[in-house]
N, C-alpha and C positions, 0 to 999 in steps of 0.2 A: 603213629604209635611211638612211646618211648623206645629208646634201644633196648631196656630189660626185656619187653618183649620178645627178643632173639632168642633167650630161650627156650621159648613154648613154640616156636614153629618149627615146619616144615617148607618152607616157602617166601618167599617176598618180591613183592608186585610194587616196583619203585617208582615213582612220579621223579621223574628227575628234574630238576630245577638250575638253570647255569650252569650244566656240562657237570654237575657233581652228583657221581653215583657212590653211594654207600658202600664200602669194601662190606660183605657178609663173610660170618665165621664158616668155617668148613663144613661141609653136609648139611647147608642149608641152599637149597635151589633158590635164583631169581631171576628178575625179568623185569626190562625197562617199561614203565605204562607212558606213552605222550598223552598229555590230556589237550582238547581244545572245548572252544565254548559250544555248548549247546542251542536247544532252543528255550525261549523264555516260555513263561506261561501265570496266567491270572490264577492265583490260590485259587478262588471263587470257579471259576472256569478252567480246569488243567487239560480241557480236552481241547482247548482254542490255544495253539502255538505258533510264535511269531520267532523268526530271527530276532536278533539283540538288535541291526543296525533297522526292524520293521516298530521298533517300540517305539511309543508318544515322544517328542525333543521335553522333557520336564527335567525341573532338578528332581530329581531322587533322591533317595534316604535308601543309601547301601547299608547292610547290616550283614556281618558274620561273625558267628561263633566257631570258629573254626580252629585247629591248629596255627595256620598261616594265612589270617585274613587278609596280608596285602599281597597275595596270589589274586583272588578275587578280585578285589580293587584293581589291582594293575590288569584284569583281563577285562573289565568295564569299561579303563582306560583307553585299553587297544582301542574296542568296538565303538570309542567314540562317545562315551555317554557321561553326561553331566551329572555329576553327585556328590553328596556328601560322605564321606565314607566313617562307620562308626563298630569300630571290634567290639568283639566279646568275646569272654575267655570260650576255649573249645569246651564243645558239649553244652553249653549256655542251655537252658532250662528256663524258655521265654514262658511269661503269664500274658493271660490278658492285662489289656491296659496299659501293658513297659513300652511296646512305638506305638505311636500315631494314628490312630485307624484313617484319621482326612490325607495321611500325605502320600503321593505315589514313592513307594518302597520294592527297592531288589531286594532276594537272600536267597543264600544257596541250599539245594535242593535237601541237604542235612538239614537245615535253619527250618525250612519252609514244612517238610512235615512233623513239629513239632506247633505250627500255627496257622494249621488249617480250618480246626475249631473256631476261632476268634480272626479270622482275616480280613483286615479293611477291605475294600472295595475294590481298591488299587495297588494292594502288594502281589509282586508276580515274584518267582522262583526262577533262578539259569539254570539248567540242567546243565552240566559235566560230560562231554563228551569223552573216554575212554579207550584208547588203541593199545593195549598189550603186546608185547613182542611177539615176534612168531614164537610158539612151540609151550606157551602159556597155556593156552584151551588144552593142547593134547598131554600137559604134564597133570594137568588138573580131574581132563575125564578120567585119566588112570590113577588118579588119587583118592575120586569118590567112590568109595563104597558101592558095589553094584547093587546092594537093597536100599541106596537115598535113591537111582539113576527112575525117572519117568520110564514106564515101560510103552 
């Protein structure tokens, strides 16, 4: 999110990237998130998931619309995988038609529910694995409102 956003929260859940955390203004709580890679999954089939290092050896067609697409990229890098890498601005707004329905295509799990509709055969999603600091969950249950809370 941009920095102007700091004035409308309560809170910030930071992905730290190269040891740099974001100084936040005063009376705003936060909490470091580590992310690692998830598992993949076939748009077509999201119930059928593989590790990243169980996917087909293919070039690929990486594709993010994201804030920091060479996050993405350099985490495809780690696990080993052959591809093309191709950004779009964040929040990109795919139609049918704009990739390749023949070619086997990565996107990130933002990217991929926006083209589940129209999914070649061979585009799979990484899902974002998510570790929050300790004391994250417990600042948040007591943040939500007891009439949103599942009873």
């Amino acid at each position: 999110e941009p920095v102007r956003r700091l004035r409308e929260v309560d809170a910030v859940a930071q992905v730290v990237r190269d040891g740099a955390v974001r100084r936040l203004p005063a009376g705003i709580a936060g909490w470091r998130v580590d992310t690692s890679p998830g598992r993949a999954y076939r748009l077509r089939r999201p119930q059928e998931k593989c590790l990243l290092a169980e996917l087909p050896r293919l070039h690929w067609l990486a594709v993010a619309g994201i804030g920091r697409p060479q996050g993405f990229f350099d985490m495809l890098t780690r696990a080993g995988l052959d591809f093309e890498p191709h950004a779009y601005p964040d929040h990109h707004d795919y139609r049918p038609g704009e990739l390749p329905e023949d070619r086997p295509l990565l996107m990130t799990e933002k990217d991929a529910v926006k083209c589940f509709s129209f999914a070649g055969a061979d585009w799979w999603a990484v899902e974002l694995d998510l570790a929050p600091e300790t004391g994250f969950a417990h600042w948040l249950d007591a943040h939500i409102p007891t009439t949103a809370r599942p009873v």
